[in-house]
N, C-alpha and C positions, 0 to 999 in steps of 0.2 A: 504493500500500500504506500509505503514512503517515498518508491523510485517515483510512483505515479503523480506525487505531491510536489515533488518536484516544479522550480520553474521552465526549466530547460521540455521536462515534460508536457509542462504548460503550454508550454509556445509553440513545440511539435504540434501537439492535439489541434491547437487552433490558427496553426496552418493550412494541417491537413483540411480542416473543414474549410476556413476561411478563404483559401486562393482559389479554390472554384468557384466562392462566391462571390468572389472579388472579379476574379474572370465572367463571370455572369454578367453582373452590375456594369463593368466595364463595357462589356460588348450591348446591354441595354442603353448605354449612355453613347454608345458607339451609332445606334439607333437615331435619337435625337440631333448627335451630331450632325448626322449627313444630313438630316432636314434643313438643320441650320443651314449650311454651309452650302446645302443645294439651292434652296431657298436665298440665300446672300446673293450665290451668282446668276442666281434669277431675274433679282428686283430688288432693293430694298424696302420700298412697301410692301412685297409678299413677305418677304424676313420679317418687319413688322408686325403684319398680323398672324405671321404663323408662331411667334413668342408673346402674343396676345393671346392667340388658341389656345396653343399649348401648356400654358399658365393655365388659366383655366380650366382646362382638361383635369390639369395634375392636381388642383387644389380641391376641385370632388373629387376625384380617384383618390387622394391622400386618406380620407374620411372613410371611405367605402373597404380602404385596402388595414385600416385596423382590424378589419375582422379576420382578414389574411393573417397579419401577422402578429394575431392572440394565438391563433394554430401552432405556430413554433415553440412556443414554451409549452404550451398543453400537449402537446405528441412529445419532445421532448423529455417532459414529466413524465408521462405515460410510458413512455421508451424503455424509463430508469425503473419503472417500479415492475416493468412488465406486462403491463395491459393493454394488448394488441385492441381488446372492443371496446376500449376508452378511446386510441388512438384513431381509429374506424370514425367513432363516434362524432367527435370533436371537428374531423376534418370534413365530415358529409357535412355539417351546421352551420359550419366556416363556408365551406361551399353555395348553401342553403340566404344566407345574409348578404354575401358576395353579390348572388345572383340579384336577390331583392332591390340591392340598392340601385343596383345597376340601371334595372329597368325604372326605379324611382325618379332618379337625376335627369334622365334623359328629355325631357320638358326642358328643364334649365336651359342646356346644352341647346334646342333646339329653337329658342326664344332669346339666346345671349346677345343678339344684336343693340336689342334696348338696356338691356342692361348694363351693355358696356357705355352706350350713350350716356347713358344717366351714371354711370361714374366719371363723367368726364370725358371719356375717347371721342376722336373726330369722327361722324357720321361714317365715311370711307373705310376707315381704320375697322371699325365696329361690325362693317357691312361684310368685310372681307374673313373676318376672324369669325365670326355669325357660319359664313359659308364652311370654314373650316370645319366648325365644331359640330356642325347639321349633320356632315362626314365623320369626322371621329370621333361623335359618341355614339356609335354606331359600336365601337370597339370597344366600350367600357365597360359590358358585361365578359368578354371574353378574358379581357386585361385583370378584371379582379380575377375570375377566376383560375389564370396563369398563378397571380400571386401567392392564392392559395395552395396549388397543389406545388409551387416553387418551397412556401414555408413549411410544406407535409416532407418533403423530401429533401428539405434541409436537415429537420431536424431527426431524418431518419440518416443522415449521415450519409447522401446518397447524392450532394449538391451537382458532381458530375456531370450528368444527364441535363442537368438546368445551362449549363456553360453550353455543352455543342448544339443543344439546339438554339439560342442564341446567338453564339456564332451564326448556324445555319441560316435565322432569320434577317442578322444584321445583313447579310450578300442579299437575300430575298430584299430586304427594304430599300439597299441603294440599286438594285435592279428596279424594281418599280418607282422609283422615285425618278431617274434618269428617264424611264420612258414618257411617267404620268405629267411630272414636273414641266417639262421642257416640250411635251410631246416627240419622243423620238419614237423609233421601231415601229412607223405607224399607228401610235397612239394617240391620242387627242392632248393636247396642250391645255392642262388644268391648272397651271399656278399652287395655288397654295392648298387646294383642293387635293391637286394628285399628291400632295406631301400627304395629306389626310387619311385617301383609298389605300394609301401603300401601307399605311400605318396599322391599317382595319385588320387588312391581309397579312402581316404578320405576327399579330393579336391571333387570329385564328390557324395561324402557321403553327404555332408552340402549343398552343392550346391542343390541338389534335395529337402531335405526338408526345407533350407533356402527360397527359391523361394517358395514353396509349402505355407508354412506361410502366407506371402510376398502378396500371388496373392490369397489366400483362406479364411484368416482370417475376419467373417465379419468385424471387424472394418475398417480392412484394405481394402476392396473392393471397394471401391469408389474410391480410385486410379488406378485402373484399371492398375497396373502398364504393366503386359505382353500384353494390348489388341493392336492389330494391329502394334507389336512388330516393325514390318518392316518397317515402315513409318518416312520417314527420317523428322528431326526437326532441320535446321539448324541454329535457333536463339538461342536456350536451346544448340546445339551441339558447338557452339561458344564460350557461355558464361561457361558453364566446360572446354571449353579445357582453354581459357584463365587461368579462375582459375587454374585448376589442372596441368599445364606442368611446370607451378614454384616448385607447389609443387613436383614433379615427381624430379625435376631437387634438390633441396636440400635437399630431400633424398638420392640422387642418393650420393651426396657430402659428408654428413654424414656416406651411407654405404659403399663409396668408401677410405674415412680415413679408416673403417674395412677391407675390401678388400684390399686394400694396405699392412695394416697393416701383413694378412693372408702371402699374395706374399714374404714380407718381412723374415715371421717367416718359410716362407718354404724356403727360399735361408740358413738360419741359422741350419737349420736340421729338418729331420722329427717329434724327438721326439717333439720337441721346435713349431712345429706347433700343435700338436697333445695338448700339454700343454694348445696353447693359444686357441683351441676348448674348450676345457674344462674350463676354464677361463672366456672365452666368453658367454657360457652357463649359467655357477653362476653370472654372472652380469646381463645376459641376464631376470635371475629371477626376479631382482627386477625394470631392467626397463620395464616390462610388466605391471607393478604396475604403473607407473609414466604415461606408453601411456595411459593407460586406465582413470586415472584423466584427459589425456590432455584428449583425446577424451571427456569426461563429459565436461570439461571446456570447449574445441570447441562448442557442442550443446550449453552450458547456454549463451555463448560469442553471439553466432550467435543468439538466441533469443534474448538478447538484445540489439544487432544491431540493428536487426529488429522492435525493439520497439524503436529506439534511445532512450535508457535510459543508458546513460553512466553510472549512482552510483552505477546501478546493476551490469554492466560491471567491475568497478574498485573492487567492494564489493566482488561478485563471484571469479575474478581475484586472490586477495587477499586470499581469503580462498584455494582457488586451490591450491595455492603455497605455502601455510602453510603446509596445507595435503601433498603435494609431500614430503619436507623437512622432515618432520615427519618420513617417509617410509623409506628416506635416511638416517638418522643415524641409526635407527633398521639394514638396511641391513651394513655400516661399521663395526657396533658389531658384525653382524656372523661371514662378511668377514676376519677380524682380527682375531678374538676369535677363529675360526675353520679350518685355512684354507689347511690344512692337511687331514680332511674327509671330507671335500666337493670335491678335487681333485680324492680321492681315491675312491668315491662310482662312477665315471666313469670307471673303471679299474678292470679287472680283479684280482682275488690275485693272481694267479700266471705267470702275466705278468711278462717278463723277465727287460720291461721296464720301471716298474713299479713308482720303489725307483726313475729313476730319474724325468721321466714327474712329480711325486708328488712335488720333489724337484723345478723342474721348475714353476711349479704351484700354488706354495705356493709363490713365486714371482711377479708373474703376479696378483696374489690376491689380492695384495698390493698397486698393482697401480689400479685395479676396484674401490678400497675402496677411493681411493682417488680422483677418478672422478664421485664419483657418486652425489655428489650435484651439480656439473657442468654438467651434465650430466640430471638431474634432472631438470634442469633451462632451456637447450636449449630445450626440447622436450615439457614443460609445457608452455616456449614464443614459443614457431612454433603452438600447439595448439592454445593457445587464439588468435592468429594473424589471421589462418585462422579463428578463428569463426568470427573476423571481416574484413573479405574478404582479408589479407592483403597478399598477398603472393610472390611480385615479388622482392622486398629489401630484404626479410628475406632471398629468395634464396642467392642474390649476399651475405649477409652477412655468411650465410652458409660456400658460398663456400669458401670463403677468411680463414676462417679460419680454413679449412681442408684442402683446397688444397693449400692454400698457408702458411700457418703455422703450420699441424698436421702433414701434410705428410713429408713435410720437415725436422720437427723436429726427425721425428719418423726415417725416414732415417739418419742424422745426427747424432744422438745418437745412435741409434741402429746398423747401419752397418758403417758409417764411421769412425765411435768414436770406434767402434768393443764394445758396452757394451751390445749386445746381446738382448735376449728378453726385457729383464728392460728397455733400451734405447728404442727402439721398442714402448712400454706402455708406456715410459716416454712421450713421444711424443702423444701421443694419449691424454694426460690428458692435454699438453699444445693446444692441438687442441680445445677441447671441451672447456676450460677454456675460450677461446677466444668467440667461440659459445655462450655461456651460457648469458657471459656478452652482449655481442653486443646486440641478440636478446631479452634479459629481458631490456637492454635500450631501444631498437625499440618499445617494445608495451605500458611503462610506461609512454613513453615522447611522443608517436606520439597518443594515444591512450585512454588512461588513466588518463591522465591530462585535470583539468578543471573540471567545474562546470557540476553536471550530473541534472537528473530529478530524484525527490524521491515521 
């Protein structure tokens, strides 16, 4: 038991699971990029409104995908203690709320044009993101339900299977994208639209062979996870929504400081939103890196709940947050060191707007680089919290400090103070800073502390 208590042991274990979910994350983020980046050398108003849509998109899906990833620490649990029809249970439920919501939000999505008016966006801006999202929430029931069966087979220790076919979809998505986008191969020239259809389709690309795995693998068959799909469970439906509507709810808080943020940089001008896409994407790289640890750290966290063995819990904890850290200063050095072609390989060369989104860009880079160990901190304590069931404090603590001091900041500097996008990210960094701290005290001192079992 002692070799296993180990740090050294520690940081194997949650490699093992962590780098194909890091690989995952990455290649999902690899997703998003080429939208960007196709989207850039399209237009910069379709770049606009497709980091209009897509905001949007991700701030319900955010909501919807707690119930996803309540599943990870409950199968997880369930793993350690050995209860395969808990396991079963939990993840059909998780499935069951996914699907719900899905079809719920889709209204929003399909009416977002006024919405976006009446927070401010230009009529155009609104029109065009409206069109987006008419198309890609078309994909939001299939997308929760990826994340579901990704969280069931995380924490069955089997993240593998979630990498290649992401790989797989990322080629499927910059294939469709190059035809729909731009219309080539005989396709119709859809703009910001074919960023959308190609989006849908590879929602439903992983979704088919995710599930396929999932329900065919023998190892996995004894879960019988899709059998008599239909049969409602409302003790297991209970105990995820419990869990997961906290969690839904302090993402929502986290992606609503971004969104916010978005709303903000489009009242300040098109270019200057278009910049903090771009912006958003380069940061966006290396917290993919950081989810992907948490997520490892949620499964190792939630097994050792499940064994009540605290030492492991604090030991594991510890090495997680070493590793985040690590990841974090490599990405400050790009961020600093480069940040002139990191903004420009979004952009055409012979965008008209080139010189100044770069300009803009190379600002907003600045303040990534400086929230990303805050940034690092909140997303690695929200993981280990949930792997020990913790999630209704962590939400209030969330939100207080994006709604009630990110947002506010970010307005107050940014638009009252007139210091433009800077003020804007300045604000963001005092948000997360807040985040970061509170919930790395929340699981130290509530959690963490005290005598464990070795």
């Amino acid at each position: 038991m002692a070799d296993r208590q180990t740090y050294g042991a520690h940081a194997r274990a949650t490699l093992a699971l962590g780098l194909p979910l890091i690989g995952s994350n990455l290649a999902q983020f690899g997703l998003h990029l080429t939208d960007t980046v196709m989207l850039g050398w399209y237009a910069v108003p379709a770049l606009a409104a497709g980091v209009m849509g897509a905001t949007s998109f991700f701030t319900l899906f955010v909501v919807g995908a707690g119930f996803a990833m309540a599943v990870m620490p409950m199968v997880a649990a369930a793993v350690a203690a050995g209860d395969d029809t808990e396991v079963r249970r939990v993840t059909r439920m998780g499935l069951w709320l996914s699907i719900l919501f899905g079809v719920a939000v889709y209204p929003v999505l399909w009416f977002s044009g006024a919405l976006l008016e009446a927070a401010g966006q230009e009529e155009a801006l609104a029109a065009d993101a409206q069109a987006y999202l008419r198309v890609a929430g078309l994909g939001m029931v299939p997308a929760l339900v990826v994340m579901v069966l990704r969280s069931h087979l995380a924490a069955l220790e089997r993240a593998g299977i979630v990498l290649w076919v992401t790989l797989a979809g990322l080629a499927v998505n910059a294939a469709l994208n190059w035809a729909l986008i731009f219309g080539h191969w005989g396709a119709p020239e859809l703009g910001v639209v074919g960023a959308a259809a190609a989006s849908v389709a590879v929602q439903l690309f992983a979704l088919f062979f995710l599930a396929l795995y999932a329900a065919r693998h023998p190892a996995l068959r004894r879960h019988e996870l899709f059998a008599r799909f239909w049969r409602a469970d409302p003790g297991a439906f209970a105990r995820v929504f419990r869990l997961g509507w906290p969690i839904g709810l302090t993402g929502l808080a986290e992606s609503g400081l971004f969104a916010a943020s978005a709303v903000m940089m489009g009242w300040i001008g098109t270019r200057e939103l278009a910049a903090h896409g771009i912006a958003l994407e380069v940061a966006a790289l290396t917290f993919m890196i950081h989810v992907g640890l948490s997520n490892a750290a949620t499964v190792r966290a939630g097994q050792a709940h499940g064994q009540g063995d605290r030492l492991a819990l604090r030991r594991g904890a510890a090495v997680a947050v070493a590793l985040s850290a690590g990841v974090g200063l490599v990405a400050v050095a790009v961020m600093l060191g480069f940040p002139e072609a990191l903004v420009g390989a979004f952009l055409g060369p012979a965008d008209p707007d080139r010189a100044a989104i770069i300009a803009i860009g190379t600002t907003l880079l600045a303040a990534a680089a400086a929230f990303q160990f805050f940034d690092a901190a909140q997303v690695m304590a929200l993981g280990l919290l949930r792997g020990v069931q913790d999630t209704r404090v962590p939400m209030v603590l969330a939100s207080v400090s994006y709604y009630l001091v990110g947002i506010p900041a970010s307005y107050g500097l940014g638009i009252a103070m007139g210091l433009g996008g800077a003020g804007v990210w300045a604000g963001l960094v005092i948000g997360l800073v807040a985040a970061g701290g509170l919930l790395m005290a929340r699981f130290w001192h509530r959690h963490a502390s005290g005598p464990g079992r070795g």
